[in-house]
C-alpha positions, 0 to 999 in steps of 0.5 A, a space after each residue: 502479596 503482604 501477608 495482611 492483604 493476604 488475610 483480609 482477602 482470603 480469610 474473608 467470613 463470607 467464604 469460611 468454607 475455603 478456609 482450611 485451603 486458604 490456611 493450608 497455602 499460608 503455611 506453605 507460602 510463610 517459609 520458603 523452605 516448604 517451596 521445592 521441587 520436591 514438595 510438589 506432586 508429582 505430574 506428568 509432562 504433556 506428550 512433544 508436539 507430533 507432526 499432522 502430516 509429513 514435514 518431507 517435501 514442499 517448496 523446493 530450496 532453488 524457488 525459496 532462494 530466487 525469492 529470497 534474493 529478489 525480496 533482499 535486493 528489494 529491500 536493500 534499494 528500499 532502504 538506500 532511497 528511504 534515507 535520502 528522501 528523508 534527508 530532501 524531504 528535511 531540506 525542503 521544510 527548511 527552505 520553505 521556512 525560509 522562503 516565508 521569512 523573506 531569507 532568500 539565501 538561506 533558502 536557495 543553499 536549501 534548494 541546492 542540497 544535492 540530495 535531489 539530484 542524488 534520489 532523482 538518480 538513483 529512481 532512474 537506474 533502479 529496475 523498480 524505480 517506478 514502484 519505489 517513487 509510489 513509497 509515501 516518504 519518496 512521493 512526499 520528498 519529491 512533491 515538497 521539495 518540488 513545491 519550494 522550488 516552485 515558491 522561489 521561482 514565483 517570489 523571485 520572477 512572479 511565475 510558476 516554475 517551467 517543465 524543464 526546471 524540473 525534468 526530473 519529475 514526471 507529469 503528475 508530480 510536477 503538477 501536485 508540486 504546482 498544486 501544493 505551491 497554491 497553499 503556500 501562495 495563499 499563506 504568503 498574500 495572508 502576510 502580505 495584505 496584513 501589511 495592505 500590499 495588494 499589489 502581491 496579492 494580485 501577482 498571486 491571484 494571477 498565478 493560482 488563477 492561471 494554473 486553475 484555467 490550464 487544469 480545467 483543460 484535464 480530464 482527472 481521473 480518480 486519483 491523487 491529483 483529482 482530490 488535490 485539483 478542488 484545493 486550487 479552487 479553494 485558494 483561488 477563493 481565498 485570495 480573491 476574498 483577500 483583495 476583496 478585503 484589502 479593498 475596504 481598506 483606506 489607501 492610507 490605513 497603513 503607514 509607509 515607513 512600516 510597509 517598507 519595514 516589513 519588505 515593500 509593495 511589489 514593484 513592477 508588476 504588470 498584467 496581475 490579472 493574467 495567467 500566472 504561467 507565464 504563456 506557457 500553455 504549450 507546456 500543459 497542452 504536451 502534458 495533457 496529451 501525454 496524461 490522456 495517452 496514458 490514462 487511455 492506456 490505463 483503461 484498456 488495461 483494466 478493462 481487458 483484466 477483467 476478462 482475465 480475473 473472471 476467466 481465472 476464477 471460473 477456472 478455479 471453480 471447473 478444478 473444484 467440480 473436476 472439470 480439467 478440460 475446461 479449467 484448462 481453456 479458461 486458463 488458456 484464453 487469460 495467458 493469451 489476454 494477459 500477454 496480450 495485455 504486455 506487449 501492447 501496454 506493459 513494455 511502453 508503461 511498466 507503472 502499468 503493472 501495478 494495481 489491476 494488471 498484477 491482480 490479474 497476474 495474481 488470479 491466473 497464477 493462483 489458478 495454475 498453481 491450483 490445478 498443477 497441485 491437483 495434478 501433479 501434487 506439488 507447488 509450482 516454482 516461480 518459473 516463467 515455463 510454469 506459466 505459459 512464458 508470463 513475466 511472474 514478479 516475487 510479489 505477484 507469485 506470493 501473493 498468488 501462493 497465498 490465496 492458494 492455500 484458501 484454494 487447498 482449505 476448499 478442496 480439503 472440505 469437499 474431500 473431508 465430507 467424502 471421509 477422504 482423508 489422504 486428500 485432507 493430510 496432502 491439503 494440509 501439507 500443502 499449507 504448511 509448506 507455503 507457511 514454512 516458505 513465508 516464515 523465511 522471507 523478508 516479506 513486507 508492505 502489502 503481503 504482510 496481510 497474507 501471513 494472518 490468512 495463511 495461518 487461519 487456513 492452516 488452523 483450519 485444516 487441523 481443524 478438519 483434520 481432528 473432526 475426521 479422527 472423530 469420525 474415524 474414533 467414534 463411528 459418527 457422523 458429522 456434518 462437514 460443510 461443503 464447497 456448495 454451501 460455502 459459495 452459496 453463503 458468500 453470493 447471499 452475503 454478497 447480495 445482501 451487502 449490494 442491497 
């Protein structure tokens, strides 16, 4: 700061009783002799940082390893793929500007980039390929390309694509793909019927008219597919207020010479009005079958985990009250649904896996994990024996490992308010354990939400830790909350956000 500015603000009248302070850190502020180590007082340095507990023990290297080599595998594969989708993804936007522009040979040398071929191959032999065709950039890559396939089928043979030219997609894909090709049917009759050519606005109507009737026949569940469906009705309108238009037109509004400029009526176009899937309907009544076998599959599989996520909590609530026994059945009663669950769905489907099926994998591990921590003191591996012989993914054993130490924060508590502070110190080091673990994995996508809950459970149990050293210091008494209260703060939450 100027040493003027330093005067107008420190020296100010208003505050004539700091002057002597103020003039006293102008003189030694003027010469940058006075600024030493030795001129400073002298002060004591803060103590080094102590452990709370024994750092010894934890999660042993062996399971620290198999994560960390499934979660870099992962990763790799993850960023093979990534780079390829991008590249399609480009060549895709490319051939359907070029499509718009009537540059049919540009766009065809677009469409035969062999990125498609190459992603759709590598999707294929890869072990999670499900999981990695549900990345945003992968999905995306596949639908756009798919679409400007779909929009050159239709301009060069006034049809939708068949489910064979594009094999390699799966049910759902293709039709996002024929979904999205509605919007960009409805763009081209906008340039058409600028030029008053009806006769393509009708082969599009035909098409997106065709496509709405084979559609109605599904029965969408909530999903992306039923949020993209009411678009299809949307262009369907579109295009018919088009030709409502183009029907107040006079015949001859437009020139002739320039209609031929500007690329021509369609010729040869008949039966404009009919469907415009080329009476393929034996393609999308295979496709519904298949789609209504898989959504039934679907709500087994979540109907029958939530017997499995109800019988894991209530599980985890018998550890906290003591009641072994009966944590034992429960846990019991959800590794025979879960496998239950596997053989019936699971090995047909492994995209099954994710969404209710992992949550319940999730819950059941949490709660072993919990109850083998009380009985024996330590963390479970990632081993299959752990837990009954269940199929235990990397994400689903971390995910579990995580919710654990919110398990461990409750069981710190309950002990804390019996002053039973061995329990609290074990607790603690059971958090820190699963926090040194989590530090040294390439973590990413969903867990990522974990870390921060992990560290606030540590936080807290410091927190529980110094309140007892308290007690102990002073001969207080403090109130700890306990288990209780906590689960009766929640339901009244619960019950009031239901209201």
């Amino acid at each position: 700061i100027p040493n003027k500015k330093i005067d107008t603000i420190l020296f100010h009248p208003e505050i004539n009783n700091w002057t002597p302070v103020m003039k006293r850190a102008r003189e030694a502020s003027s010469s940058p002799s006075n600024i030493s180590a030795s001129a400073l007082p002298a002060r004591p340095l803060p103590a080094r940082p102590l452990p709370l507990v024994s750092p010894e023990g934890g999660i042993p290297a062996s399971t620290l390893h198999l994560l960390k080599t499934s979660l870099d595998s992962e990763a790799v594969r993850r960023d093979q793929v990534i780079p390829v989708a991008r590249a399609l993804l480009t060549s895709a936007d490319h051939a359907l500007y070029h499509l718009h522009n009537g540059q049919y040979q540009d766009a065809e040398r677009g469409l035969a980039s062999e990125e498609w071929d190459k992603l759709l191959q590598m999707l294929k032999e890869a072990e999670d390929g499900w999981f990695l065709r549900g990345h945003s950039q992968v999905s995306e890559a596949l639908e756009r390309h798919a679409t400007a396939r779909a929009l050159h089928c239709f301009l060069t043979s006034a049809c939708l694509p068949t489910r064979a030219s594009l094999a390699g997609l799966e049910d759902e894909e293709y039709l996002l793909a024929l979904i999205a090709l509605c919007r960009h049917l409805t763009r081209y009759a906008v340039g058409r019927a600028t030029v008053q050519d009806r006769a393509s606005v009708e082969v599009s109507r035909g098409a997106v008219a065709g496509l709405l009737e084979e559609l109605l026949g599904f029965d969408l569940r909530n999903g992306t597919l039923r949020r993209r469906y009411d678009g299809v009705k949307y262009s369907l309108r579109t295009l018919e207020d088009l030709l409502y238009e183009l029907s107040l037109a006079r015949p001859d509004s437009f020139e002739a010479e320039k209609v031929e400029e500007l690329g021509g009526h369609a010729q040869g176009v008949e039966g404009a009005e009919g469907g415009g899937t080329g009476g393929r309907a034996c393609e999308f009544l295979a496709m519904r079958a298949a789609m209504e076998k898989f959504d039934a599959a679907r709500e087994d599989v979540i109907k029958r985990t939530r017997d499995v996520q109800k019988g894991a909590k209530q599980a985890i609530f018998s550890l906290h009250r003591g009641d072994s026994a009966g944590a034992e059945d429960k846990l019991a009663t959800c590794l025979k649904l879960l496998t239950g669950i596997y053989s019936d769905h699971l090995v047909q489907n492994p995209s099954l896996r994710n969404g209710s099926y992992a949550g319940a994998v999730e819950e059941f591990v949490e709660a072993r994990l919990f109850q083998i921590w009380l009985q024996d003191g330590e963390i479970a591996t990632l081993d299959n024996e752990k837990f009954g012989g269940l199929v235990v993914t990397s994400h689903e054993y971390l995910g579990a490992l995580a919710d654990f130490t919110g398990e461990v924060g409750r069981y710190a508590v309950q002990n804390a308010a019996k002053r039973n502070e061995t329990a609290v110190r074990a607790s603690l080091a059971a958090d820190l354990a699963v926090q040194h673990l989590w530090m040294q994995l390439n973590i990413a996508g969903k867990l990522l939400k974990k870390d921060s809950e992990i560290k606030t459970n540590v936080s807290k149990l410091e927190r529980v830790l110094y309140e007892l050293s308290l007690v102990k210091a002073t001969g207080r008494n403090f109130t700890v909350t306990s288990i209780d209260s906590t689960h009766a703060h929640e339901d009244k939450t619960e019950r009031s956000n239901d209201e």
